[in-house]
N, C-alpha and C positions, 0 to 999 in steps of 0.2 A: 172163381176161376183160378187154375194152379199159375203161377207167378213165371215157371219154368216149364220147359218142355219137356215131357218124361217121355227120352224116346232113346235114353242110354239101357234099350235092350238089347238083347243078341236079334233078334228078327229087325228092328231099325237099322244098326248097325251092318247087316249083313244087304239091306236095300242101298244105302248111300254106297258103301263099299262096290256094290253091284253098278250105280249110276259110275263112281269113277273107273271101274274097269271098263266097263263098255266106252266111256268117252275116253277114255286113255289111251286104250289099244285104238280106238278109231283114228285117235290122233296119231301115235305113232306109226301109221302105213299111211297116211296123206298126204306128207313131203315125198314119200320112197315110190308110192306106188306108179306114176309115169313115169320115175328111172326105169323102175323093174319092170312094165308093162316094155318099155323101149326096147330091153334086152334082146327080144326078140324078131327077127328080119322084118323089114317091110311095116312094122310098127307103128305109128303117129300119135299126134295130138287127136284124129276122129277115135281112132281105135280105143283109148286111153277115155274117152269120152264113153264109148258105150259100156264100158265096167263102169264107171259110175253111175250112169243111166238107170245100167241094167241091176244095179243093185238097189237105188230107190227104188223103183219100177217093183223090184221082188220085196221087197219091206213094205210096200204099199200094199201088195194082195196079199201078205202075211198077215197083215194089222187087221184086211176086211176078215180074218178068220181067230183073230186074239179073243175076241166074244164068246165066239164057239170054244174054243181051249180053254179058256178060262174057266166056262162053266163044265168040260166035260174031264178035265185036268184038274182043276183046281191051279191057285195062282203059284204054289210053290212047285209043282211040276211043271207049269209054263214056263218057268225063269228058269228051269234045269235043264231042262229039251232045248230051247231056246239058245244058252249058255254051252252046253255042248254041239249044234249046229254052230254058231257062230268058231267057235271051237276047233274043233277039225274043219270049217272051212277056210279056217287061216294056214292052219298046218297045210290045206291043201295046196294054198297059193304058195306058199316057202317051196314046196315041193314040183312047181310046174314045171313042167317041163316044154310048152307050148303056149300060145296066146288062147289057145279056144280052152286050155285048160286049165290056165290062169281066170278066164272071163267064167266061165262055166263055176268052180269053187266061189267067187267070189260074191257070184248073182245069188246062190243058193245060200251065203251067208246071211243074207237078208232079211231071209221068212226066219231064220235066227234072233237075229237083232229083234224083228217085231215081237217074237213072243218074248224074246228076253227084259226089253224095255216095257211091253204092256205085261209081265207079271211083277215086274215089280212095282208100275205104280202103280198096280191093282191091290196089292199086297200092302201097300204104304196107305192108300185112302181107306181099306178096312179096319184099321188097326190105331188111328190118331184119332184122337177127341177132336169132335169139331174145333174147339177154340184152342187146339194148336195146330189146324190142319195149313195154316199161313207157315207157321216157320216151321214147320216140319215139311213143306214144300219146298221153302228158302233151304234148306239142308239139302235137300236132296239136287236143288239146281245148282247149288253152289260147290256141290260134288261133282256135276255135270262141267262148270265152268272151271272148276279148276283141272281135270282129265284135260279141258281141248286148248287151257296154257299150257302146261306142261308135256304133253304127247308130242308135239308135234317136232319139239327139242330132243326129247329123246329118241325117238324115232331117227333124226337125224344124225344126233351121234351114233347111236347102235350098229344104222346101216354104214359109216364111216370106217369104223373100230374095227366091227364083228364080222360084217358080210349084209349085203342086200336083202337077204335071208330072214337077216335076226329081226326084225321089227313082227313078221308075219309070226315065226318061230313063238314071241314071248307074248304075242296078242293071244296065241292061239294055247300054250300052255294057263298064258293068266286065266282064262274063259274056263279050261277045263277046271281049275283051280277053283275057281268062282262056281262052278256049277257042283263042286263036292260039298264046299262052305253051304251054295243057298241051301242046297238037302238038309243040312244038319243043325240051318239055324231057323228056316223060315215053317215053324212045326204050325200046326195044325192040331185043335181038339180029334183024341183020334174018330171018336163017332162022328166026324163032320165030313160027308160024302160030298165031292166035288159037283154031283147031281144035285144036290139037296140046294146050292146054291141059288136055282132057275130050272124052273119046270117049263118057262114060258120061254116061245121060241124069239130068238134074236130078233129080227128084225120087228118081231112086234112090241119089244120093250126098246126097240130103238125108236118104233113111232109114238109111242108114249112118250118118251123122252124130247122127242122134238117137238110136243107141244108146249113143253116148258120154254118159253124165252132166254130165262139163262142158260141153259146147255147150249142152247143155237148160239148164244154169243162167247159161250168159253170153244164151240167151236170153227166161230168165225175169228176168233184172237189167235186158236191157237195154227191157222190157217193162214191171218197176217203177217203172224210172228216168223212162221217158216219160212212167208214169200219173201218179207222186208230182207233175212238175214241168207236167205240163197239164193233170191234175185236180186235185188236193190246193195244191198252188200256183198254178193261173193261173184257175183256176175260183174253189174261194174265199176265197182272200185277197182281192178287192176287196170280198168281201161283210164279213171278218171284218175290214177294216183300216176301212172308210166305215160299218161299220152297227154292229158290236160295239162298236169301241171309238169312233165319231162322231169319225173324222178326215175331212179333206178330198178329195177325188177327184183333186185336183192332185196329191197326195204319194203316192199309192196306187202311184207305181212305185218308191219307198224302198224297200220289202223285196226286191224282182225283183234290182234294183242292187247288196242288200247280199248277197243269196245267189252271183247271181253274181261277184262282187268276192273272197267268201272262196273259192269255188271256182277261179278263177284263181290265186287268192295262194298255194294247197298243190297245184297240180295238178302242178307239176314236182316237188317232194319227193316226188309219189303216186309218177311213176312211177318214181323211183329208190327206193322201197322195192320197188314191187314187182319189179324187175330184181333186187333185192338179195337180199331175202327170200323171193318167188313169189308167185304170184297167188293162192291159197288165202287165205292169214292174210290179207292186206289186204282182198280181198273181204268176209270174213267179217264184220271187223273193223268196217268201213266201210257196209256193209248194216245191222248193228246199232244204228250209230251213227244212219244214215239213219231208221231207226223211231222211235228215241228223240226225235230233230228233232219229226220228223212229229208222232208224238204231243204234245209240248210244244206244239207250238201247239194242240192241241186244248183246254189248256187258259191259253192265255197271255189275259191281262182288260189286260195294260198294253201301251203301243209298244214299251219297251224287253225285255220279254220274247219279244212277237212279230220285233224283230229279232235277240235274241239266237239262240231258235230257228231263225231264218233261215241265219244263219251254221251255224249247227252242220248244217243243209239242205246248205249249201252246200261245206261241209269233207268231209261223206260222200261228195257226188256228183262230186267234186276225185278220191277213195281208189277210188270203186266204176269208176268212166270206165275207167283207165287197167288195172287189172287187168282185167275185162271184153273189153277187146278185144285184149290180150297172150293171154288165153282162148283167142280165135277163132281167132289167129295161129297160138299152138302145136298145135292139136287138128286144123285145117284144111291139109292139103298144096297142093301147085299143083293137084290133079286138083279137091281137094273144096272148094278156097278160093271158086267165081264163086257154086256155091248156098250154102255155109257163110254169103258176106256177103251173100246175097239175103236169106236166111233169119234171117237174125240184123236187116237192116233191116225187115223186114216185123212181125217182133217190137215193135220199138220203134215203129213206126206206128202199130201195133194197141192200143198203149199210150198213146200221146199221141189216138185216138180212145177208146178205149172206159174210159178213164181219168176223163172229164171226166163221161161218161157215169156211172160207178161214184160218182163224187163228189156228181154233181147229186142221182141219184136219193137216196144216202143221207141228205144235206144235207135234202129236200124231206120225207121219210116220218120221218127221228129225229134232226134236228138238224145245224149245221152242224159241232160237234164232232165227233158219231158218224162225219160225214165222214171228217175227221184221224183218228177211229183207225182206221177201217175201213183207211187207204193206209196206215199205220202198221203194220198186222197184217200186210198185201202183204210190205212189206219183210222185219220179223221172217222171216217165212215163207222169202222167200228168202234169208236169212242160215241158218236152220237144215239147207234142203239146202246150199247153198254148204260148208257142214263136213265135207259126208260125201262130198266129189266127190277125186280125187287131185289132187297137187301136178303141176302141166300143162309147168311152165318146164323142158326141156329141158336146159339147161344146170345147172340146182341138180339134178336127178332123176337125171341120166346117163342118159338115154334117147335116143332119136336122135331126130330131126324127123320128119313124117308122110311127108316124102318133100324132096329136095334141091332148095331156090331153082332156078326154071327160066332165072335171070337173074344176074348178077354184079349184088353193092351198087351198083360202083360204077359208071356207063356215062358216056363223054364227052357233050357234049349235041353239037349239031349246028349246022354252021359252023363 
């Protein structure tokens, strides 16, 4: 096994590049976006609520159709189509002239995002040898994690400086920017017909797929991972940081910062244990530790308890990322990969919706503690299946791949 990850190609280079512009520009419109939602008369905190709703809500039914695009597109015209709706649907928002038409542009970014985000990790698990499919995950989330420290800074400046405008304005040139780059780097053998990929219709290589034990649990992690960090973290830590402990609403993004910050600092050691070691133990590992988190803040009374908990939020979901989608790699061939990653993103959507949802209600009927352990149990839960699934990495098992890369690693880019 190569010692290094050979993934300094132009098509690698052009996926991570792709993860930080999507998380980047996400970031930069999600300090602005209830200023700029407000602009407009009669405005609120509900209103402001249903553009976010409304755009998981539309990347949710995107994701149930990334399978389908996948296979009838191929993965480098999903990230382009994808890349250009998110694209103009920012320019669109710079442009509103109204709330319905502000909300309208920005639900329809959505089915953008989904094809955007599932071609290129479709693109990424084609193309990596299984025993570097760990840190070439760790790259690619650590590109994720570093877009949603730094977006959400500059977004604030921009809109300060430039106009309320500018955040929408350079989400939506970056995208179109990004969608000329993926063209030109994410090539394709040219006799490789995006049909040729899956003759077999989706949903019955999705039930193939679910009778594999480990895909059900990369997509019960990656379904935790959503709820833990959009309901148990983004729902109510502003309640338990401004109301339990009577801090400021200014500082309320300290803990976001420090969870992400640790989860970037271990997310490349994640993936070179799990290349090293297999996907099994770290999962395990790191899921367990993930509850422990959780729960901790259920009972944290002080700041420096609630950030230490954060961190240790943040070290789990560094461990859980990168074996997770090394999962999907090995268990998934070229036939089953366009629904295996449909199906694994519509998990994690369904998570970051009905997550917030599992939070609110617990929070409201038994406490906001009850919350943290209720997302707390999620985890444990999926740490105790994760133990009884087989060791999936090909290379440490001696097993062979679900079926042989339809593409060489490495491909010249073009011109």
């Amino acid at each position: 096994m190569s010692s290094q990850l050979e993934v300094a190609t132009p098509e690698f280079i052009s996926v991570v590049a792709g993860a930080v512009i999507v998380m980047l520009g996400f970031g930069l419109i999600v300090p602005v976006m209830p200023l700029f939602a407000k602009r407009f008369p009669g405005i609120g905190d509900l209103q402001v609520a249903y553009i976010v709703i409304g755009f998981a809500a539309m990347r949710l039914a995107g994701n149930v159709f990334v399978g389908r695009a996948l296979t009838r597109l191929g993965e480098r015209n999903t990230t382009v189509v994808g890349a250009i709706i998110v694209g103009v649907s920012s320019l669109a928002c710079a442009g509103a002239q109204g709330y319905v038409w502000l909300l309208i542009a920005r639900v329809v970014g959505g089915i953008g995002s989904a094809f955007y985000f599932g071609g290129l990790l479709s693109f990424m698990l084609a193309r990596v040898k299984p025993e570097q499919r760990g840190r070439a995950s760790s790259l690619f989330q650590g590109a994720v994690n570093a877009g949603i420290l730094v977006g959400p800074a500059l977004g604030g400046l921009l809109a300060g400086t430039v106009g309320i405008e500018a955040p929408f304005v350079a989400y939506g040139i970056m995208c179109l920017l990004g969608a000329a780059w993926s063209s030109q780097t994410m090539r394709t053998p040219v006799d490789e017909h995006p049909l040729a990929a899956s003759r077999a219709g989706g949903m019955t290589v999705l039930r193939e797929l679910l009778r594999d034990r480990a895909y059900v649990i990369s997509l019960a992690t990656g379904f935790v991972g959503f709820a833990v960090m959009f309901g148990a973290i983004q729902i109510l830590m502003p309640t338990l940081w401004t109301q339990t402990l009577g801090l400021s609403t200014d500082t309320v993004g300290i803990p976001y910062t420090v969870s992400t910050g640790a989860s970037l600092l271990v997310v490349l050691h994640a993936g070179s244990v799990v290349d090293r070691r297999g996907r099994r133990g770290p999962l395990v590992v790191a899921s367990i530790v993930l509850a422990a988190g959780v729960a901790l803040l259920a009972g944290a009374d002080t700041v420096w308890l609630v950030l230490a908990s954060m961190v240790v939020v943040g070290v789990a979901t560094g461990y859980t990322r990168p074996a997770t989608t090394a999962i999907l790699g090995d268990v998934a061939g070229d036939v089953q990969r366009p629904a295996a990653v449909g199906g694994f993103r519509v998990a994690q959507d369904l998570g970051g919706l009905l997550g917030p949802a599992i939070a609110g209600v617990m929070s409201h009927f038994f406490g906001l503690r009850s919350a943290f352990v209720a997302m707390a149990v999620l985890a444990a839960i999926v740490a105790a299946f994760a133990s009884t699934i087989r060791e999936t990495a090909p290379h440490l098992v001696g097993g062979p791949e679900p079926e042989e890369p339809a593409v060489p690693p490495v491909i010249e880019p073009a011109g």
